[in-house]
FIZATOR-219773 format. One record per residue (C-alpha): x, z, y. Coordinates in Angstrom, 3 decimals. Example, Ala and Ser with C-alpha at 12.3 -4.5 7.8 and 13.67 -1.06 7.14 Angstrom:
REM FIZATOR-219773
- xx  zz  yy
- 12.300  7.800  -4.500;
- 13.670  7.140  -1.060;
This chain:
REM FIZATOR-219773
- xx  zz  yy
- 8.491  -32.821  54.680;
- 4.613  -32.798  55.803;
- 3.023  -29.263  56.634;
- 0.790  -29.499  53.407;
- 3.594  -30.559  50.727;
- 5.718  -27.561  52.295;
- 2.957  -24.850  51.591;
- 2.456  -26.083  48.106;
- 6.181  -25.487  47.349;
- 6.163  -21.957  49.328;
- 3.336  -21.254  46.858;
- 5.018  -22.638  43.378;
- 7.715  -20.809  44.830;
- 6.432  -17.703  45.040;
- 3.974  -17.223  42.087;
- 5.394  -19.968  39.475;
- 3.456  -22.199  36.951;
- 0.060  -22.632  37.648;
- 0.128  -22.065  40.636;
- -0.667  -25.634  42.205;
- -1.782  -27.655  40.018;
- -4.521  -30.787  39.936;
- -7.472  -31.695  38.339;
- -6.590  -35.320  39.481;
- -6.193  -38.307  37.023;
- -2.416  -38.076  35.959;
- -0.277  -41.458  36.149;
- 1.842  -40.375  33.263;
- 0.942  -41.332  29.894;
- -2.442  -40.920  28.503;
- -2.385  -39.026  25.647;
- -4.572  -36.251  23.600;
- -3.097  -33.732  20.842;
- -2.571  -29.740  20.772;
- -3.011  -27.128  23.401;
- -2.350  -28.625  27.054;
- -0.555  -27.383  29.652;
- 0.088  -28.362  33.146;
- 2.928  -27.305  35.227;
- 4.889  -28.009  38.260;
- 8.884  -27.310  37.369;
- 9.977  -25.320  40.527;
- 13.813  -26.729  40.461;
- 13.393  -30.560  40.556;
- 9.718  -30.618  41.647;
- 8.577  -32.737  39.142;
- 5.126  -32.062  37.163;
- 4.781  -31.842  33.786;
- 2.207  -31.779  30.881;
- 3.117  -30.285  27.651;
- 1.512  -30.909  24.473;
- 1.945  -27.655  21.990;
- 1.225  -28.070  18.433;
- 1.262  -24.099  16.370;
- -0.632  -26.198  13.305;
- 0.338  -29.610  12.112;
- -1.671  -32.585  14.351;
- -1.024  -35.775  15.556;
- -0.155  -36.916  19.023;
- -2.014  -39.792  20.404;
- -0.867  -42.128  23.210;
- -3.656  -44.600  24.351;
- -1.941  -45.673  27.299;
- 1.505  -45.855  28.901;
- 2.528  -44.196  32.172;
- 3.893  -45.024  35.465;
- 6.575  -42.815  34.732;
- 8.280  -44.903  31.424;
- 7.178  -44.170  28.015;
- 10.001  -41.257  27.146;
- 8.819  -37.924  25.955;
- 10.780  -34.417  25.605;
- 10.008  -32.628  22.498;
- 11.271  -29.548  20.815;
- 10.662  -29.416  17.073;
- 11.268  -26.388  15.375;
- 10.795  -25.360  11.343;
- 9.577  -22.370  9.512;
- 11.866  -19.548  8.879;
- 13.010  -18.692  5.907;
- 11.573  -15.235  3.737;
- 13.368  -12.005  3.620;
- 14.900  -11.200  0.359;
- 14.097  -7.866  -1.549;
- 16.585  -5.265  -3.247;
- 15.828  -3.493  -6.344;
- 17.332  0.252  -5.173;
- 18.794  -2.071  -2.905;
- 18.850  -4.295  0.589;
- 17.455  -7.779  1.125;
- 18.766  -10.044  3.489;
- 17.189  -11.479  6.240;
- 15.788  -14.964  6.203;
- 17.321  -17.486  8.589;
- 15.281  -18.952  11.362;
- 14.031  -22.645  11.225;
- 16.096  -25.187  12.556;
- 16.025  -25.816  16.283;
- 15.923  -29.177  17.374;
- 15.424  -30.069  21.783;
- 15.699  -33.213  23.832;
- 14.490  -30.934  27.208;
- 17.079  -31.764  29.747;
- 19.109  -29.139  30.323;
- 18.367  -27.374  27.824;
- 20.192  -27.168  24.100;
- 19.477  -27.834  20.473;
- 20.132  -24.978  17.766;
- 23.458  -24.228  16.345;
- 25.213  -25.329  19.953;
- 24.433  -28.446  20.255;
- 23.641  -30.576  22.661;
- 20.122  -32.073  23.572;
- 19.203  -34.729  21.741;
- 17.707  -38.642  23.150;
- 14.239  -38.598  24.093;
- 11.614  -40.759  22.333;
- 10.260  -43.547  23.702;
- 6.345  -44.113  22.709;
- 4.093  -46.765  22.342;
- 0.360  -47.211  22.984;
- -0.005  -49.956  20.372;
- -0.488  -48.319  17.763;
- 0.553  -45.100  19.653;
- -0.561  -41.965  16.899;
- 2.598  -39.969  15.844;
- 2.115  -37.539  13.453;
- 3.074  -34.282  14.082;
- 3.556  -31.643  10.933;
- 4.796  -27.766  11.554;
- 5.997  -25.978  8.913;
- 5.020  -22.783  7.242;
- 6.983  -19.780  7.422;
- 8.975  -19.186  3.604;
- 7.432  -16.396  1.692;
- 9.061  -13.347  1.399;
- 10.095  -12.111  -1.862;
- 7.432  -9.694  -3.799;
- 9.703  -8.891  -7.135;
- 13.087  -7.977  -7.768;
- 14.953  -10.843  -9.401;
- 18.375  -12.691  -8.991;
- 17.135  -15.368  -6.602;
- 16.448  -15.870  -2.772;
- 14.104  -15.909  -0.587;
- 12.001  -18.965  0.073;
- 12.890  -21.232  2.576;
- 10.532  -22.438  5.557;
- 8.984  -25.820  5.476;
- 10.116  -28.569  7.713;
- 8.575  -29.486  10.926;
- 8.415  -33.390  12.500;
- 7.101  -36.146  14.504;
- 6.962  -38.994  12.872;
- 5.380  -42.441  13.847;
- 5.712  -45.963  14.820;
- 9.103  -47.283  16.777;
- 10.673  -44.327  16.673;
- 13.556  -42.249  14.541;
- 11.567  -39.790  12.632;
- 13.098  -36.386  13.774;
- 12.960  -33.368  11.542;
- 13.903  -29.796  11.660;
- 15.112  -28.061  8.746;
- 13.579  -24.655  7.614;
- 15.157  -22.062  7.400;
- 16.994  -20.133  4.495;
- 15.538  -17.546  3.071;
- 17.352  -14.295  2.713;
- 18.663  -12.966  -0.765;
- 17.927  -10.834  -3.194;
- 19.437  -7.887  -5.285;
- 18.868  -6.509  -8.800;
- 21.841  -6.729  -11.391;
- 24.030  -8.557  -8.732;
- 23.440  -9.489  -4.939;
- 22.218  -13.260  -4.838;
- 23.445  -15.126  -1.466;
- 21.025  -16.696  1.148;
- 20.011  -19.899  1.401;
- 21.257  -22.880  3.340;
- 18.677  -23.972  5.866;
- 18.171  -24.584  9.714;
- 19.695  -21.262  9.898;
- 21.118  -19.717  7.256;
- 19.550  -16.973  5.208;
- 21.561  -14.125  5.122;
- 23.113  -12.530  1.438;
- 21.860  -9.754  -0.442;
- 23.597  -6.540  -0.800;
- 26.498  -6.653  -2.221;
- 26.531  -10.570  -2.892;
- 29.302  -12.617  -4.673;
- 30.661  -14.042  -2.097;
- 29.187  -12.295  1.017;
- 30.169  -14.463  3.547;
- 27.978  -16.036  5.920;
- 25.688  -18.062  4.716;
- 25.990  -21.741  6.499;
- 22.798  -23.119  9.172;
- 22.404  -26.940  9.431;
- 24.550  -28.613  12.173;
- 22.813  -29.003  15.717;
- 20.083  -27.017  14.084;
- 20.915  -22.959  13.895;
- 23.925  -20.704  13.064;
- 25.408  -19.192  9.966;
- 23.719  -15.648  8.578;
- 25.989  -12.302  8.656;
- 27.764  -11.318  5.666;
- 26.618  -8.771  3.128;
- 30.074  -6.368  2.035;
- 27.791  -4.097  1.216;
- 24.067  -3.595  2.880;
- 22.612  -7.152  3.759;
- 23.396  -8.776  6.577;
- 20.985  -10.931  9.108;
- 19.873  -14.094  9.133;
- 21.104  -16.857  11.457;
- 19.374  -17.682  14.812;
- 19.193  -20.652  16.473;
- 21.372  -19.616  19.576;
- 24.046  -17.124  17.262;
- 24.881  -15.443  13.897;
- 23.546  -13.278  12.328;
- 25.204  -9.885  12.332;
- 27.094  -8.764  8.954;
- 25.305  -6.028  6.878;
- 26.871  -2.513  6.868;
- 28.652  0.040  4.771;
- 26.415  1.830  2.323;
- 23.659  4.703  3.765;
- 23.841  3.039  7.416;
- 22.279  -0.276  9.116;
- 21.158  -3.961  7.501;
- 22.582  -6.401  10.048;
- 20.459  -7.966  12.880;
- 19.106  -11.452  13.323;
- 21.022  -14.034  15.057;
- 19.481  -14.402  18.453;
- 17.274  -17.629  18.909;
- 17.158  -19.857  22.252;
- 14.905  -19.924  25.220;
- 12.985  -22.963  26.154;
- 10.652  -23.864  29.643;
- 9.579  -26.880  27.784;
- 6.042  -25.445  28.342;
- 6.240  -23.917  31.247;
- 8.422  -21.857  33.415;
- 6.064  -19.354  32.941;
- 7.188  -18.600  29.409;
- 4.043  -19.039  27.765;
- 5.095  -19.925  24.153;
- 7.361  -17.650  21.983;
- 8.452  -14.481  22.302;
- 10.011  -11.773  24.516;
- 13.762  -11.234  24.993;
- 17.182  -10.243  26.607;
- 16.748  -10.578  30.834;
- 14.466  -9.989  33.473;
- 11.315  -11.925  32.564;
- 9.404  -12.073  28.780;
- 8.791  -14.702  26.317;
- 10.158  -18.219  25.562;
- 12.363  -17.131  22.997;
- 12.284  -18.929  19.681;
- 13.914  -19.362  16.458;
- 15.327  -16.072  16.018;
- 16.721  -14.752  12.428;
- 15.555  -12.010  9.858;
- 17.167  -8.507  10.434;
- 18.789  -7.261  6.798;
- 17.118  -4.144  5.115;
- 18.969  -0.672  5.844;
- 19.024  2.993  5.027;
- 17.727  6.052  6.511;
- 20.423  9.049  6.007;
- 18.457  12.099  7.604;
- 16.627  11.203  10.482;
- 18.404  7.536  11.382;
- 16.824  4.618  11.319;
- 19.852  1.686  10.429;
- 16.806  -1.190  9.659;
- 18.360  -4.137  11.040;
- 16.723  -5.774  14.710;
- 15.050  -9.008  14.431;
- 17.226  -11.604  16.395;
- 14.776  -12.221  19.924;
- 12.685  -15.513  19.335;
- 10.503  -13.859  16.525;
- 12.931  -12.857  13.943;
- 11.436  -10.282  11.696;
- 12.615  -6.073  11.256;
- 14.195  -5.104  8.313;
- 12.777  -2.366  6.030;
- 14.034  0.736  5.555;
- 15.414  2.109  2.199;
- 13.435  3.867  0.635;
- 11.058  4.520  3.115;
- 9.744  0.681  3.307;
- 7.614  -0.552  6.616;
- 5.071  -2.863  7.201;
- 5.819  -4.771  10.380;
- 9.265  -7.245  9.292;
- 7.476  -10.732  8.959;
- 8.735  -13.709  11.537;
- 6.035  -13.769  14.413;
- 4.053  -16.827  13.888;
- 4.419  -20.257  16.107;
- 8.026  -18.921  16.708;
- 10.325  -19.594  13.613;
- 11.755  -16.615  13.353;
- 12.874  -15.319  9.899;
- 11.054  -12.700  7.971;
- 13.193  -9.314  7.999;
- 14.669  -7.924  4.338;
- 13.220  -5.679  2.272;
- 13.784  -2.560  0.239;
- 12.845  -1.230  -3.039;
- 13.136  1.182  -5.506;
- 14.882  0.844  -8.776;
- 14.543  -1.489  -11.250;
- 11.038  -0.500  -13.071;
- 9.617  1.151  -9.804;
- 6.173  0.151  -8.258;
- 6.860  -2.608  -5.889;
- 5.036  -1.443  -2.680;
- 3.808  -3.869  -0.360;
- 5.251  -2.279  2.257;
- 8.342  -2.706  0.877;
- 8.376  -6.800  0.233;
- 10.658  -9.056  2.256;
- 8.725  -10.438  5.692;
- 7.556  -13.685  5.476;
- 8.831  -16.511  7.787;
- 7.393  -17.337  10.912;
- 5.464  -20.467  10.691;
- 7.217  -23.119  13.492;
- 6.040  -25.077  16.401;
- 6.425  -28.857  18.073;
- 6.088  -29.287  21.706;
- 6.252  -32.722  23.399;
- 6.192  -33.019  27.125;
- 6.749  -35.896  29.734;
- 6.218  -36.670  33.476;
- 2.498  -36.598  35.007;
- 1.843  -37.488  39.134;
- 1.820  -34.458  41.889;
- -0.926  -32.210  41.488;
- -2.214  -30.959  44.801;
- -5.773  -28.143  43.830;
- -4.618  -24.769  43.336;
- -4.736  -22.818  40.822;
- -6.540  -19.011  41.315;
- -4.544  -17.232  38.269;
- -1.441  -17.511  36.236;
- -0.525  -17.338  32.560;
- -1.043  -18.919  29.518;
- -1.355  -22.679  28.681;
- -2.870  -24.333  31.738;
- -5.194  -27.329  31.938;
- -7.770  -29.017  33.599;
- -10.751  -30.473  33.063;
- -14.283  -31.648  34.648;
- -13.699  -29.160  37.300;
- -12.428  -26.005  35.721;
- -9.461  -24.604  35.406;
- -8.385  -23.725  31.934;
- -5.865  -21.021  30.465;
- -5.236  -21.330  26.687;
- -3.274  -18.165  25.464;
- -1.985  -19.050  21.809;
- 0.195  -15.701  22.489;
- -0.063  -12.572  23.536;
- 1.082  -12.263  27.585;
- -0.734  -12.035  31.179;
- -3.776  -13.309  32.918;
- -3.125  -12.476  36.839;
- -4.887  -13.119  39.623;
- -3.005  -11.956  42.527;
- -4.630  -12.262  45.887;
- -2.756  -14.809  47.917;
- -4.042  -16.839  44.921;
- -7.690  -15.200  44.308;
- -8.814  -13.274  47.734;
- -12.424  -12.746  45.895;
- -13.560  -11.849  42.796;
- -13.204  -14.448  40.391;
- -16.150  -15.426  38.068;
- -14.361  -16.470  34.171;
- -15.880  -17.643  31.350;
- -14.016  -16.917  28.193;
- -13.460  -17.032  24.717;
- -12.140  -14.524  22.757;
- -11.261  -14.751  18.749;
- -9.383  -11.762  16.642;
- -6.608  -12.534  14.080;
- -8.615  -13.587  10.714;
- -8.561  -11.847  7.382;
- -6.050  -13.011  4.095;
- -8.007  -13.873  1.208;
- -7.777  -11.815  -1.318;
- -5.650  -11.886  -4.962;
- -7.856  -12.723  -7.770;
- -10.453  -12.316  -5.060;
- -12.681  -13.451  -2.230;
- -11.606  -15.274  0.968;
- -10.925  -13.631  4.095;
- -13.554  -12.875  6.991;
- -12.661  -15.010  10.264;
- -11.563  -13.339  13.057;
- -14.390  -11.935  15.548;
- -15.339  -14.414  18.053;
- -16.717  -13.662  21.568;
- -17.884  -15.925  24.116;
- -20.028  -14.634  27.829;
- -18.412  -14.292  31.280;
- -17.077  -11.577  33.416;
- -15.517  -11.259  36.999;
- -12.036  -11.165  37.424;
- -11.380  -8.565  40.592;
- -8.877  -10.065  43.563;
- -5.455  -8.967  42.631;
- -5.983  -7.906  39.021;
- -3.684  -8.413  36.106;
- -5.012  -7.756  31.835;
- -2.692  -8.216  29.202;
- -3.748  -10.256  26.904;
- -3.170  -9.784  22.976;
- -3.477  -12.175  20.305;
- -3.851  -10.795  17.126;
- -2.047  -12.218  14.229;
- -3.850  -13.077  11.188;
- -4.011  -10.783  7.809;
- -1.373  -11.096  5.311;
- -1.826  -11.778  1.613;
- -0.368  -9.869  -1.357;
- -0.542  -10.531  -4.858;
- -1.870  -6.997  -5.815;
- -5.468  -7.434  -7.527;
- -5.719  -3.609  -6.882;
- -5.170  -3.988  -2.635;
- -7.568  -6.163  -0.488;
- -6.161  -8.928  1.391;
- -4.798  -7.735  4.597;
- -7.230  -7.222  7.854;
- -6.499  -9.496  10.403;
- -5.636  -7.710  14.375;
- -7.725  -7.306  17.099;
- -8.001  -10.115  20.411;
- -8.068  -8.492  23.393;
- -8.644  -9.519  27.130;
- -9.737  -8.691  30.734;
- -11.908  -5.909  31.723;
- -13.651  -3.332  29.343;
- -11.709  -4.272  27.638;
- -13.266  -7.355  26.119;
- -11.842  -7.336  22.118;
- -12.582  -8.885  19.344;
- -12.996  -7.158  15.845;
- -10.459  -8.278  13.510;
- -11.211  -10.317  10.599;
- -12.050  -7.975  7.478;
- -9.478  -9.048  4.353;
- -11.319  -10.809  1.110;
- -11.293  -8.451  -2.275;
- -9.266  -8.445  -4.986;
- -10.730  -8.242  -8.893;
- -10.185  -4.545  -8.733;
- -10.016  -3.284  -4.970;
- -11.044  -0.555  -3.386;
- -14.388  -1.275  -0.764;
- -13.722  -3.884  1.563;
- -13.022  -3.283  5.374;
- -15.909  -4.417  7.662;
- -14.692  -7.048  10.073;
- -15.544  -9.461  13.286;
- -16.774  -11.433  10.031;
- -16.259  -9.880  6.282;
- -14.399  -10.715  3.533;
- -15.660  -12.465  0.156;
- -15.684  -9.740  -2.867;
- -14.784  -10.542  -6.403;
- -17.887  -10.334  -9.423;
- -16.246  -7.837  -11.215;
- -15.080  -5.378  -8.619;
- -18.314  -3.456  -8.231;
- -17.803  -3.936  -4.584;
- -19.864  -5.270  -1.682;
- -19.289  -7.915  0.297;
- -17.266  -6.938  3.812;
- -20.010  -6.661  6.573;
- -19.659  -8.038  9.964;
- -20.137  -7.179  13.638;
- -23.146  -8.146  15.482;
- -22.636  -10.325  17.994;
- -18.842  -11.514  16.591;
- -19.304  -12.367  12.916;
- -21.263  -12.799  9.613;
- -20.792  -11.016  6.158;
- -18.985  -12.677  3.372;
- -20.782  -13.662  -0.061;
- -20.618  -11.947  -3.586;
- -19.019  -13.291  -6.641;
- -19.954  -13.401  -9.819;
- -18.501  -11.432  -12.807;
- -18.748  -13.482  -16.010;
- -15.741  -15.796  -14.994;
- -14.582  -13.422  -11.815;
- -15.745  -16.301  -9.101;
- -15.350  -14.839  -5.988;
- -17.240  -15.110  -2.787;
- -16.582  -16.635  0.593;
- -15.570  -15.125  3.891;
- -17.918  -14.901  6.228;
- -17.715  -16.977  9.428;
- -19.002  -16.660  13.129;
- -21.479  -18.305  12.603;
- -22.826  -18.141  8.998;
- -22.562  -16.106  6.161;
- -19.933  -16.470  3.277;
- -21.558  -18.710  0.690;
- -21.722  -16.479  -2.539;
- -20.160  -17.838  -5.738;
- -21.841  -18.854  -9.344;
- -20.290  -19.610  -12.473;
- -16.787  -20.864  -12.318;
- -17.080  -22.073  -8.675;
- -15.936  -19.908  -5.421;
- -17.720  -19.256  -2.545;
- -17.316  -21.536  0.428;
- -16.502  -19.663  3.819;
- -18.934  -18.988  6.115;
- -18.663  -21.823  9.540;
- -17.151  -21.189  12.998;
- -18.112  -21.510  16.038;
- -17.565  -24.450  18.517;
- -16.417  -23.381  21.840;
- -18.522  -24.320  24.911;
- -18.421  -27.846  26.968;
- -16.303  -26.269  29.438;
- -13.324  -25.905  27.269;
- -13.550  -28.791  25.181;
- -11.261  -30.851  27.317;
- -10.717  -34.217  25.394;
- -6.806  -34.138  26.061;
- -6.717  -31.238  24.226;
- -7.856  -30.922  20.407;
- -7.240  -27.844  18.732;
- -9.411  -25.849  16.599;
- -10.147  -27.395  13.033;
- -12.278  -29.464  12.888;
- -11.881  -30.447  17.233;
- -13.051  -27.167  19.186;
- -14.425  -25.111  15.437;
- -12.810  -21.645  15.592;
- -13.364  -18.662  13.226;
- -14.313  -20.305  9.844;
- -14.303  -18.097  7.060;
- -11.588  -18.507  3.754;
- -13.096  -19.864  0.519;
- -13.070  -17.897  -2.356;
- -11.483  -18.246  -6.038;
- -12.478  -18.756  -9.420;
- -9.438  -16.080  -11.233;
- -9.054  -16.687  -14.742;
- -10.386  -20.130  -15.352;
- -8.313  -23.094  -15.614;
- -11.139  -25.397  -14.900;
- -12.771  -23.386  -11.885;
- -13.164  -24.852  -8.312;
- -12.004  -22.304  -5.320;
- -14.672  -22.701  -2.783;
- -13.956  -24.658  0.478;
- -13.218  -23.005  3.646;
- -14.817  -22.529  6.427;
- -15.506  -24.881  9.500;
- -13.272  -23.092  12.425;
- -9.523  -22.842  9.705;
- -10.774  -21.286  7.003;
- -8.741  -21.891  4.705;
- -9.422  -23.066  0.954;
- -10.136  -20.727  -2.514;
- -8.145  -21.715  -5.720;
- -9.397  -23.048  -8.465;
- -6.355  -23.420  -10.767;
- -5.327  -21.288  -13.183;
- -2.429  -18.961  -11.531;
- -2.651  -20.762  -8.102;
- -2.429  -18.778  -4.320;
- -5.233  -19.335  -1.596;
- -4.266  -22.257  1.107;
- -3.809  -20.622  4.625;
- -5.870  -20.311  7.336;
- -5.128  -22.978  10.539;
- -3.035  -21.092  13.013;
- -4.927  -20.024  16.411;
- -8.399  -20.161  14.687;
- -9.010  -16.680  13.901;
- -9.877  -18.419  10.272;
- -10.057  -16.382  7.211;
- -7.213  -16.865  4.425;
- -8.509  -18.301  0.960;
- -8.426  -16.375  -2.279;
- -5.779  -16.997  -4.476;
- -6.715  -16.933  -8.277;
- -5.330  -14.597  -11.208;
- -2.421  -12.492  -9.544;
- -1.699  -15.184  -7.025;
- -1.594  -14.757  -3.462;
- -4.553  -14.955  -1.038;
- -4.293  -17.313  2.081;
- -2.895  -15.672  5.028;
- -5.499  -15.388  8.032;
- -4.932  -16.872  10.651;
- -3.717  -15.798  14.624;
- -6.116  -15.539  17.305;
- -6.957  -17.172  20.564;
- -8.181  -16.182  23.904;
- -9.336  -19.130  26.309;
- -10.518  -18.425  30.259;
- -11.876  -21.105  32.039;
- -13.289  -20.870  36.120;
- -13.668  -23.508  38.753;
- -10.327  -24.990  39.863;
């Protein structure tokens, strides 16, 4: 082995992915779709580029390799909701199915990786569609949870291959309802007739625990869920998901778990709602790979829904009696929406890298991380002996629309440089995107702050829309839309990160948009909504053509649309360049969510609908490779 080629390995050796790596013309197939990253895979020495898709896409091959024409993927669904107990325990919602062709590696449910695809460059577009995460349920009634939505790549030559979303966790009221069938299974209610395990889908995710008595969890993609208790004491936990290097050694997708290093863990299941007798807390764990908490009866909490881009099922809730006001703290967690990966051979890369973490790729000369989760920008020394000069881009978790209301403000969005010291390390958090209610009364939920480097550098969440009779609305990076007929300002923004949203108009309860980074939510007239204020495109240097994200290519941080609430001929107002997503129009209709990794703002939902969730963050750092 030559001098050179034996320093590079010392080096991947030492410090992992990223940490030689080219900005040469790859031999491997030329393709474009998703978030790009480049890695070298430290066992076989082989280099890699992975394509990740957290919103639905299509991959695009224009060219074949020198290499073959196979591809890896990993395809993974929604999870399922969390169900919701009246006096009583939800079950946790099972985790979308699991389905992997990475050598080595496993599909859900134990079994065994699948073929890989072979692609073609004529016509070479597959279409690649990832599921939502199920909602939660809001009301006490006799039925489940919902389940997630199914994620695929479909296209020409090849078998279509689908994962199956997962079950959604069941309910209590009269009688316990069981959990659905799905990828994983969603686990039973308390008390359900019968309260055994609640089946997965073969080579796809395991069974849910059973619910004698409090509800159990819902199925992972790598083992059960865990059976519910006896009464006063713990919900069951999530079955534990799988781990995956499909994108990296490094770990950058997914979430932490079990062992010595964090994230890529996916695919974990719901925990079941529990009890609190005196001091303990008996919620049930969400299974690792982004399975949701349970609540806790009668206290309820606020954190149980799947993490997004993960497929983990949304955690139970917990209610009061029959009668009782349902508290949105106490509604089962929504799924975790899922995520497709495809990867396949590229040439030896031979520049180095001067910083780990995150999504890695290259282009015109720079080095680029991509962080569509939270985790760790380093730059130890060995790598990075000076201070390192970063450009970046930095967008907060966007606002949900609100119900009967205006759409949600987009997530701040900052863009400037700093200088990265020799042998510092930042965390780096994504913030996830606001959540919706139905609750006229409650603004859509605030998205969460994007942080990064030093300062800290952080963006201002996204400010929820308003709601026909909400309280004032939270400034945000941008704010939310407000309904006519709340007496309410619009949300305000921050300088520098965001724009106000517009005002609605009371005769027919239109609603304004959310503002956006770079306009103003459009206000709303008679029986139309407000359209959300634009994004922002990100600089040159990041808009590598391999790599589309963004909605449209390279827009982040578009505000939500707003709705028209109580007319059955109204028109919601459009969303925002950047994932805003769309108002409602129809008569008893929700908002459309925002695109995932936008910072977007949620649309309003009309009547007593739901808003739009917001959507997640994004932090991008780009320097010369």
């Amino acid at each position: 082995m030559s001098p050179i080629i034996t320093s590079l390995a010392s080096i991947i050796k030492q410090f992992g992915i990223g940490a030689v790596i080219s900005s040469a013309t790859p031999s491997g197939l030329t393709a474009t779709g998703g978030v790009i990253s480049d890695y070298t895979d430290p066992g076989p020495g082989l280099v890699y580029r992975a394509h990740v898709f957290a919103s639905t896409g299509s991959f695009t091959v224009t060219a074949p390799g020198t290499f073959g024409d196979t591809v890896e993927y990993l395809v993974v669904a929604g999870g399922g909701g969390g169900g919701l107990g009246a006096n009583a325990y939800g079950g946790g919602g099972g985790a979308g199915g699991y389905r992997s062709s990475v050598s080595g590696e496993s599909s859900g449910g134990g079994g065994s990786a699948e073929s890989v695809l072979s692609v073609s460059a004529s016509p070479g577009s597959y279409t690649v569609t990832v599921g939502a995460g199920g909602a939660g349920r809001t009301s006490p009634g006799n039925v489940s949870a919902d389940n997630g939505a199914d994620s695929s790549i479909s296209g020409p030559n090849i078998t279509t291959v689908t994962s199956t979303g997962g079950g959604g966790g069941g309910s209590y009221v009269t009688a316990g309802t069981v959990g659905s069938v799905g990828g994983s299974g969603g686990a039973p209610g308390e008390l359900a007739s019968p309260s055994a395990s609640v089946p997965g889908t073969p080579g796809q995710g395991y069974g849910s625990g059973s619910s004698p008595a409090t509800s159990g969890g819902g199925g992972g993609a790598g083992g059960v869920g865990f059976n519910g208790a006896s009464y006063g004491s713990g919900g069951g936990d999530g079955g534990i998901g799988l781990r995956t290097v499909i994108a990296g050694p490094s770990y950058s997708i997914g979430s932490p778990g079990p062992g010595p290093t964090t994230g890529g863990w996916i695919s974990g299941g719901g925990g079941g709602a529990g009890a609190v007798p005196g001091s303990g807390n008996n919620t049930g764990a969400g299974g690792a790979g982004g399975g949701g908490v349970g609540a806790i009866f009668p206290v309820g909490r606020t954190s149980f829904n799947g993490v997004y881009s993960t497929g983990g099922g949304g955690g139970g809730g917990a209610s009061g009696p029959p009668g009782a006001v349902i508290s949105s703290q106490s509604f089962g967690g929504n799924g975790g929406s899922g995520i497709v990966v495809v990867r396949y051979q590229i040439a030896p890369l031979t520049a180095t890298a001067k910083a780990t973490g995150g999504l890695i790729s290259f282009f015109s000369g720079k080095t680029i991380h991509t962080f569509t989760s939270s985790g760790t920008f380093a730059a130890p020394s060995p790598l990075n002996p000076t201070s390192l000069s970063v450009e970046y881009v930095v967008v907060a978790g966007g606002g949900a629309g609100g119900s009967q209301g205006g759409g949600g403000g987009a997530g701040g969005y900052l863009t400037s440089t700093t200088t990265v010291p020799s042998g510092s390390s930042y965390t780096v958090t994504i913030g996830a995107g606001g959540v919706g209610n139905n609750d006229r009364y409650t603004n859509g939920g605030n998205g969460v702050p994007s942080v990064f480097g030093p300062g800290p550098i952080a963006a201002t969440y996204g400010g929820g829309g308003g709601g026909r009779l909400s309280p004032a609305l939270s400034p945000g990076g941008s704010g939310g839309g407000t309904n006519g007929n709340s007496g309410q300002p619009a949300g305000s923004g921050v300088p520098g990160q965001g724009n106000p949203g517009g005002s609605g108009f009371s005769p027919i309860e239109s609603s304004g948009g959310g503002g956006g980074a770079s306009q103003t939510g459009g206000s709303s007239s008679s029986n139309v909504g407000g359209t959300g204020g634009n994004g922002s495109q990100v600089p040159s240097s990041f808009q590598n053509p391999i790599a589309v994200f963004g909605s449209p290519n390279y827009y982040l941080a578009g505000g939500g649309g707003g709705s028209v609430s109580d007319s059955p001929t109204g028109t919601g107002g459009s969303g925002g360049s950047g994932g805003g997503g769309n108002g409602n129009g129809a008569y008893n209709a929700p908002g459309t969510p925002a695109t995932t990794n936008t910072g977007g703002g949620g649309g309003g939902g009309s009547y007593t609908f739901f808003g739009g969730n917001g959507g997640s963050g994004i932090v991008i750092i780009a320097y010369p490779s």
